[in-house]
Structure formats: structure tokens, C-alpha cells
N, C-alpha and C positions, 0 to 999 in steps of 0.2 A: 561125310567127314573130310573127304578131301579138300570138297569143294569149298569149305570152310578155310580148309589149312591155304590152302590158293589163295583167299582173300584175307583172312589172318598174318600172314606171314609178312607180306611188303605194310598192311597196313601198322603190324609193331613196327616194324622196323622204320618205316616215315615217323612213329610218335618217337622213337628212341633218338633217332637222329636233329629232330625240331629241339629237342633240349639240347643245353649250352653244353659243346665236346670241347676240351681242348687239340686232341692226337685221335690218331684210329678209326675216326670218323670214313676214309673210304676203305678201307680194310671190311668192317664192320659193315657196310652197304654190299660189300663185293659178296660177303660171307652169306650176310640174309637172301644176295640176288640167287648165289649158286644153288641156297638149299631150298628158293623157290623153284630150280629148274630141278633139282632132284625131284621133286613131290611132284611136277607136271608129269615126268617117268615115270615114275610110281604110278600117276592114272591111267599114261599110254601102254604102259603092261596088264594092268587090271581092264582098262579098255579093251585091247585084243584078247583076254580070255574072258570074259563077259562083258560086254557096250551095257546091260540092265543092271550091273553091281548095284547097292543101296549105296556104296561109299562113293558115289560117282553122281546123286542126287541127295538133296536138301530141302524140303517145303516147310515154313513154319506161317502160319497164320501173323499177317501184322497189322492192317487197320482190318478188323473186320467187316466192319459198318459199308466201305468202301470197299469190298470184294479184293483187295490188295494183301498177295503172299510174299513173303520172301522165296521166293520157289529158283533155287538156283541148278543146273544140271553140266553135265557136260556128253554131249553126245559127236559124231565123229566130226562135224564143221569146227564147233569150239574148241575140240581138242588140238585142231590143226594148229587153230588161233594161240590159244594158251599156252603151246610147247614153241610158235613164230616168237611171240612177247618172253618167254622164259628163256630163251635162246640169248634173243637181241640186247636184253636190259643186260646180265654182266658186262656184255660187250661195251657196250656203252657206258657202263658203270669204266671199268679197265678204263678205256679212253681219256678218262680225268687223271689217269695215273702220273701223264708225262709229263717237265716240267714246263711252269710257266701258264698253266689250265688254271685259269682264276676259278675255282670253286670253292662250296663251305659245304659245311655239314648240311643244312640248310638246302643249299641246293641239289643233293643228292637223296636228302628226305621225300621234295617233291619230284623227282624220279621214282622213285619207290610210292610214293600216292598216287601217282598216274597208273605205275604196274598194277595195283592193287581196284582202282576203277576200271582202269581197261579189260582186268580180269572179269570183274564183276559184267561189262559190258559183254564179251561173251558168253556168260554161265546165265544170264537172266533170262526165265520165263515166265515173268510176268510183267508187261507191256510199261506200267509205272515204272517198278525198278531198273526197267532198262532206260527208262528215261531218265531215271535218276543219277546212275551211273555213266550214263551219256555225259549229262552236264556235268560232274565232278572230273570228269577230264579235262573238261577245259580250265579249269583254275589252275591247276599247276603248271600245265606246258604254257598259258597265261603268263603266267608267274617267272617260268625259268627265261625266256623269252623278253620278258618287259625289264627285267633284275639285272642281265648277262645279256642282252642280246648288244648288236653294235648300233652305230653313232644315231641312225632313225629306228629306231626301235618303237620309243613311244608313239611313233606317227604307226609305223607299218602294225604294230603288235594291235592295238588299236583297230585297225581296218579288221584282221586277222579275227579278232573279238567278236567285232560287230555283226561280219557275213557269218561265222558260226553261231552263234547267239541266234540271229534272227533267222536260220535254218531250223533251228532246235525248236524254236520255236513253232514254227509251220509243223513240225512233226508231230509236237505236244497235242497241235489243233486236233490232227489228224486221229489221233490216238484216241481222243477226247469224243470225239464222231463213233469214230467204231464203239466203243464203252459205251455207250448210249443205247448200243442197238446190241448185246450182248441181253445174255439172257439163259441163268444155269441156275435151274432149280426155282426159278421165277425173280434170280436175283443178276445185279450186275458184278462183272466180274474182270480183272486185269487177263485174267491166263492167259497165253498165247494161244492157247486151243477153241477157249470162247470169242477171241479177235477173230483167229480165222474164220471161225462158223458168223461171226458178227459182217464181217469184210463181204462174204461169198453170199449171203444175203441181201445184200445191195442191190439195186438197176446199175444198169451199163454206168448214166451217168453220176453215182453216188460213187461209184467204185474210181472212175475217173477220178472227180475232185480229190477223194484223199489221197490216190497216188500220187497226185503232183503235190499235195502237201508234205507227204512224206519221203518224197522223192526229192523235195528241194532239199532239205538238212543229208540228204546221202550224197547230193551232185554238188554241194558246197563243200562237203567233206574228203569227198574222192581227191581231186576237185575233176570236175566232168565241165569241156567248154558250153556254155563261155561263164560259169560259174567260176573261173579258176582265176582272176585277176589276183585274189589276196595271196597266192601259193608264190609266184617267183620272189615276191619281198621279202618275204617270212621268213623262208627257208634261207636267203643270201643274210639276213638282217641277226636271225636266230644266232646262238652260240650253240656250235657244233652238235653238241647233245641234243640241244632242242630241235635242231633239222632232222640227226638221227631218227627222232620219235616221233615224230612229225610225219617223216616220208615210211619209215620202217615198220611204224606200228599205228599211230593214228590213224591214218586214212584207211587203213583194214577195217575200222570199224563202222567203214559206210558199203565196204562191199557186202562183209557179212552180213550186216542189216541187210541190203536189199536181197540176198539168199536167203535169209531164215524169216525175215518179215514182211517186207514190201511184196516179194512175189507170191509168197503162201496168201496173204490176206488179199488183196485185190486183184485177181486173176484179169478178171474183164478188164480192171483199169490196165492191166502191165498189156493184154491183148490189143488194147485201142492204141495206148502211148508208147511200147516198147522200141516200137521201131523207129519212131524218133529219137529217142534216148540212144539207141544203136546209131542211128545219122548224125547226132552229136557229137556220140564217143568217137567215129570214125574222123570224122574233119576235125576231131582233137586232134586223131593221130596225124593227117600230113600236116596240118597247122602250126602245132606244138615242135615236131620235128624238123620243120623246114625252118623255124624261128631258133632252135639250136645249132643247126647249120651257121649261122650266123654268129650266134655265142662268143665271147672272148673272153669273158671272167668264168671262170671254172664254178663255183655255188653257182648261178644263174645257170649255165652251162646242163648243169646236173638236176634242176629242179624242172628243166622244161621236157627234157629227156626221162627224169621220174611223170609225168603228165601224160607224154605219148603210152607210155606203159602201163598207166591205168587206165587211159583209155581201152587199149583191148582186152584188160579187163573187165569192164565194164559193158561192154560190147557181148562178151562170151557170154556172161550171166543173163544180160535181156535176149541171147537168142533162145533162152530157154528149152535147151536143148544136153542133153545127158554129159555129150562132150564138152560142150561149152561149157556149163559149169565147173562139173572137173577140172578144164582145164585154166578157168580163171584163180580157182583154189590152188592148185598147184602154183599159179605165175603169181599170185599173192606170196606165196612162203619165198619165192624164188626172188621179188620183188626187195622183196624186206631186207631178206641177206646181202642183194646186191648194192642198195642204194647207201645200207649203211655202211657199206665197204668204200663206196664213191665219196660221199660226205666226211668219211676220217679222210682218206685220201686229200681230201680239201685241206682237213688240217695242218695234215703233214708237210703240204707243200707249200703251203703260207708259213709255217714255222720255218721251215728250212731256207727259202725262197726269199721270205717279205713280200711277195705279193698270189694272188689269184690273177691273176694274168695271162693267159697261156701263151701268149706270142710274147712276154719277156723269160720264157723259160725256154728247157732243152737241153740235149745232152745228158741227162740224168740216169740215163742210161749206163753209160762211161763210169756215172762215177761211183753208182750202187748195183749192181747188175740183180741182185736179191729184190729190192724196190720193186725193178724193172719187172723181174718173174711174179710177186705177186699182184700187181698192177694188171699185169697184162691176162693174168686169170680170172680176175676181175670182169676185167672190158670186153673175153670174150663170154665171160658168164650173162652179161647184159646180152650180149647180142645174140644169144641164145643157139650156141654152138653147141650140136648132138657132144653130150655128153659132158655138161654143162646145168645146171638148175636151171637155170630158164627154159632150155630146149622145149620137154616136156609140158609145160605149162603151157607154152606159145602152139605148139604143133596141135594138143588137143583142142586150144580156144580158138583156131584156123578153122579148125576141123568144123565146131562148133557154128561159127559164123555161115561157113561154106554153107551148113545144114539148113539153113534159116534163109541166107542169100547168098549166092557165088558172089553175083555183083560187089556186095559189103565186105566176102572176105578177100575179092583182088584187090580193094581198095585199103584194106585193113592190113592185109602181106606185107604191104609198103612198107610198115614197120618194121621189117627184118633186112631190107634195104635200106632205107636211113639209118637203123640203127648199127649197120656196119661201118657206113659210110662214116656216121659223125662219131662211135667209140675210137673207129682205126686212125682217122685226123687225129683225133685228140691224144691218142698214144706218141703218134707220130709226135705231133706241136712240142707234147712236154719229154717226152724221155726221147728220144732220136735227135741226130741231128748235133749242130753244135752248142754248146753254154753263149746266151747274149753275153755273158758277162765271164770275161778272161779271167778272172779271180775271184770267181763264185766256187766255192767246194759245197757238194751237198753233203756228204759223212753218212758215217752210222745211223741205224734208226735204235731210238732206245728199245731197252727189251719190253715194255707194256707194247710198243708198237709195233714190232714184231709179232709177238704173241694175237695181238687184234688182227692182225690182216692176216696170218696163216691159218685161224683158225675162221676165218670166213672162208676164205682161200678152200680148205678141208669140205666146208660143206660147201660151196659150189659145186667141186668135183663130187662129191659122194653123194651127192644128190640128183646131180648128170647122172654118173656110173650106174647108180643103184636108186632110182625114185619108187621102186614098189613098196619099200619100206614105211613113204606115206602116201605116195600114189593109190595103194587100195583102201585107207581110209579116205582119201579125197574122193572115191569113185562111190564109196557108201554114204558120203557126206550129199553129192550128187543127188543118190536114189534119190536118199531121204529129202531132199529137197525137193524133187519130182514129183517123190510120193503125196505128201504137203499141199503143193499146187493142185494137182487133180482130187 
């Protein structure tokens, strides 16, 4: 039942909003956002006193012929996911509140259609519908992006298109393979249960090929180097929302794939190819990082710095190691909150400002000292300061690495070193210091914008303070992932 009301809820609310509003239109998105995160609660309470509730699973039979169920669940990974996504979408919904935010009903509808796929993308288990709901994501952020994004949009949105598309596609292949070799009851079948038994069937090299099939639509998606060219345009090109969702909640949908998909079904292939996918993700991290060093437009700035950080993500997951998972789970939720907090921060400061520039700015400090405070919880929330949301996620996915290779995790560490280095610059560049400009006033921020960065702000710190609250479903998310693979 829930599981319904999860995909029901954003998907009224995208058709109510596609029809012609005059007024109320983000009111009315705010309200359907909030009472989707209420019912995610609802599941994280009925979760914690029974993870098997029936109201917490859905299978109904839909092409027969073709072994394809609607079979939708939520177990401790997707729960993480679905209460990241119910969290973030108000936030970003509010965000449209300030003035001056060119939006429509319209485009807050396909916010709410994304919510309502990406939902679907973590509850599916059954192998088509998750590729169904794969692809129906990409139309809207498509959409919000090609409609609203800035001056090269058609060129960059375009690129952005094309490397996801033809990722998707390599995974559809992949899917396609496994199904073949499936076999329940003498029939074939999508389940996720028949993949894995289909997958762990394979020789060495059958299990290979479709890892890299399916690996390629997760390493476009993350983006994992040197997959990641389409990510710094997109994200600077996008309209603010569409970065939001982009860096916040999109690309979770490649990490969770390769937790609950990619490593269960092809063991041998993740045992052959893993460790390059980890010597990837690492020369992501001093790559990506040493090339924000560099940075001087704030978007850019912040899309290459989101990149190093899925890097060790991604990293922690393939050392397939009880830690590393956890702890990549954990730096996904942490991830989410923090990037969205950096990309409104973008906006803010281009509103106030007129530019993303960081060496024409400064001072900002001086003239909003509240900005300043939650800025700076912010910046050390990235850089994963004990007691702090990132801390946690990063010290288990160390942990993790270490397990697999010391080697990969001194060189992976780095990241907690860069990412001092280039959050504390960039505090410095834009709030400290003096105003370039002697007759710049920055002022007040409006109350939507307030409200947006205190309540990220909130969970930063309460999720430093106190992480067991989803730290032990991250650790149950883990087993079950372990469990899975062997």
C-alpha cells in the first residue's frame, strides 16, 4: 500500500500540475512534496518495527507471457533512498519560492515526475521495471534543463542526453543476456532473484561482459572518470533545480544500482573488473580535485568537487567490503544534502552578486554574518568534519578501502585533504576579506532562503551528532547486500 501511495502521490500531483493553473501552482507542489515525505515516515516507522510488513511490498502480475511483474518493495537500501529523495524534492521545490525564479506550473510538474520515477527506480524488483523507471527519469530532468537551463543548453543538455541514453542502453543489453539464461518453473522471468541466480550461472567470461554492460549506464550516471565529460556543463548550464536533482538525487541512482544489482548478479565479473573501477574512481579523486583547485566560477567549482566525492563512493561499494558499503550509503545521504546546499548557495550569490565568480566577490561576511554561519556549516559538512554528515560516511568508506588495499585508501584519504584545502579557499575568496566593489550591499536573504539553508544546515549537524538514527539501517542495507553477493 505504501509503496503505491510513494508512486501515486508525486505522480497526481505532476498530472494536476501539467494542466493549465493560473495561482497556487508552487504552493500546491510544496504541499504534495511534504505529504510525500510524510508517507516515506510512515514507511521508516513501519520499517523499524517490521522491515517484512505487506504494506512495505506490492507484486502484481503485468505482461505474463514475458515473466514481467510489477513487483515493487522497499527494503533497508531503498528506504535510505526514498526518505534522501522525500527530503531533498521540498527543498528544492521552496527554492522556486524567491523572487525573480523563472518557473511555471509545468515546470514543477516535471520535478514531481522525476520524484515519482526515481521513486519507482528504487522500489523496483523486477529487472524491466527498473529499467523502465530508469529511463522515465531522464525525460524530465531532460526537459527541466533543455526549457530553463542557460545560453548553451541545447548544445550541453544534448550531450547530457546522448552519454545517458547510450549508457541505458548497454544496461538494457545486459539485462537482456541475463533474461535469457533465467529460468523459474521452466519459464523466463524479470525478478531480481531469477537475474541473480541467472548472473552467478555464467563462466568467468560471460559474467565479465555484462558487467561492463551494466557498469557502463552506472559510470555515466555517477559520473565515474573518465565517463564524467557531460557532468561539469550540465550542472553550470542547468537551472539551479535541475543541478539540485541532478547532483542530489540522480546520480544515487547509479550507486544503488550497482549495490543491489550490478554486484549481486555478476560476482565474478565485479571479482575480475572491480579493482579497476576502484583505480578509476581513485584518479577521479586527485583529478577532479586538483582541477577545482583551479576553479573560479562557483557551478563549475562545485560540480567537480561533487565528482571527487562520488568517486569515493564509488570506490567504497567495489571494495565489497561490509564497511565500504555502509559507508558509501551513508556518504550518498550526506552527499545529497550537502551538494544541494552548495548549488542554492550558487544561486544566492549570483542573485545578490550578478556573477559566479569567486575572485569578483568578498566580504560577505561583513555584511550578512547569518549567510556566513550557514555557509560555513555547509563547507565543513563537505569536508567531513566529526560531527558533521559527511564524517561518518567518509571514515567508514576509508575504512572500507583500507580493507581491500591500504595502498587505494592513502591515495583515496587525499580527499579529506583537498577537500579542506579547496572548501576553506573558497570560504575565504567569497565571505572574508574585502567587497571588490565599494558600493556592493549584499542585504537580507529572503525567508524561502533562510528556511532552505537552515534546514539543511539542521541536518548536517544532526546527522554528524546523531547518525545511528540511519546509520543502522545503512549497516542492515550493507549485510543485505553481502548477503546477496555470496
Amino acid at each position: 500500500m505504501l509503496t503505491l501511495l510513494l508512486l501515486g502521490i508525486p505522480f497526481l500531483a505532476a498530472l494536476i500540475l501539467f494542466a493549465p493553473k493560473d495561482r497556487g501552482w508552487k504552493n500546491l507542489a510544496l504541499i504534495f512534496s511534504l505529504v510525500e515525505f510524510v508517507v516515506s515516515l510512515v514507511a521508516f516507522v513501519i520499517y523499524k518495527q517490521n522491515p517484512a510488513s505487506e504494506l512495505l511490498h506490492f507484486k502484481a502480475v503485468w505482461i505474463k507471457s514475458l515473466g514481467i511483474n510489477f513487483d515493487v518493495s522497499i527494503n533497508a537500501l531503498s528506504l535510505l533512498m526514498i526518505l534522501l529523495t522525500t527530503f531533498l524534492i521540498p527543498i528544492i521545490i521552496l527554492s522556486t519560492y524567491k523572487k525573480g525564479v523563472k518557473t511555471s506550473n509545468k515546470f514543477l510538474g516535471l520535478i514531481l515526475a522525476f520524484q515519482m520515477a526515481v521513486i519507482g527506480v528504487f522500489m523496483a524488483n523486477d529487472g524491466f521495471l527498473f529499467y523502465i523507471f530508469w529511463e522515465i527519469t531522464l525525460i524530465p530532468v531532460y526537459l527541466i534543463c533543455l526549457l530553463w537551463g542557460g545560453e548553451n543548453r541545447s548544445k550541453v543538455t544534448l550531450k547530457f542526453f546522448i552519454y545517458t541514453l547510450i549508457g541505458s542502453l548497454f544496461m538494457l543489453v545486459g539485462l537482456i543476456m541475463l533474461y535469457h539464461h533465467t529460468n523459474v518453473n521452466g519459464l523466463k522471468s524479470w525478478d531480481i532473484q531469477a537475474l541473480y541466480a541467472a548472473g552467478r550461472s555464467l563462466d568467468f567470461a560471460q559474467q565479465g561482459l555484462i558487467f561492463w554492460f551494466i557498469f557502463i549506464a552506472f559510470a555515466v550516471k555517477i559520473p565515474i572518470f573518465p565517463f564524467h565529460t557531460w557532468q561539469p556543463d550540465t550542472y553550470v548550464d542547468a537551472p539551479i533545480q535541475g543541478t539540485m536533482i541532478l547532483s542530489g538525487i540522480m546520480l544515487k541512482m547509479a550507486t544503488f544500482g550497482a549495490i543491489k544489482w550490478l554486484l549481486p548478479m555478476v560476482p565474478l565479473g565485479v571479482q575480475e573488473w572491480g579493482t579497476t573501477v576502484m583505480v578509476l574512481a581513485i584518479i577521479g579523486i586527485v583529478y577532479t580535485s586538483i582541477i577545482a583547485l583551479g576553479q573560479n566560477e562557483y557551478k563549475r567549482f562545485n560540480a567537480y568537487i561533487s565528482l571527487a566525492h562520488v568517486a569515493v563512493i564509488a570506490a567504497a561499494i567495489f571494495s565489497g567490503t561490509h564497511q565500504g558499503i555502509q559507508g558509501s550509503i551513508m556518504l550518498m545521504l550526506a552527499h545529497g544534502i550537502n551538494t544541494v546546499g552548495l548549488f542554492f548557495i550558487s544561486e544566492i550569490l549570483f542573485r545578490k552578486t550578478g556573477t559566479t565568480m569567486m575572485d569578483e566577490m568578498g566580504g560577505i561576511r561583513q555584511q550578512n554574518g547569518n549567510f556566513s554561519t550557514l555557509f560555513l556549516i555547509i563547507v565543513l559538512g563537505v569536508v567531513a568534519l566529526p560531527l558533521t554528515s559527511g564524517f561518518i560516511g567518509e571514515f567508514l568508506s576509508l575504512i572500507g578501502i583500507y580493507q581491500f588495499n591500504p595502498y587505494f585508501a592513502a591515495v583515496a584519504g587525499l580527499s579529506i585533504i583537498f577537500g579542506a584545502v579547496y572548501m576553506l579557499r573558497i570560504f575565504q575568496k567569497i565571505m572574508l576579506g574585502e567587497s571588490k566593489n565599494e558600493n556592493f550591499v549584499f542585504g537580507k536573504l529572503e525567508p524561502s532562503e533562510n528556511i532552505v539553508l537552515i534546514i539543511i544546515s539542521i541536518a548536517i549537524i544532526g546527522l554528524g551528532v546523531y547518525p545511528a538514527i540511519l546509520n543502522d539501517i545503512a549497516e542492515t542495507a550493507a549485510y543485505e547486500a553481502l548477503l546477496n553477493i555470496k
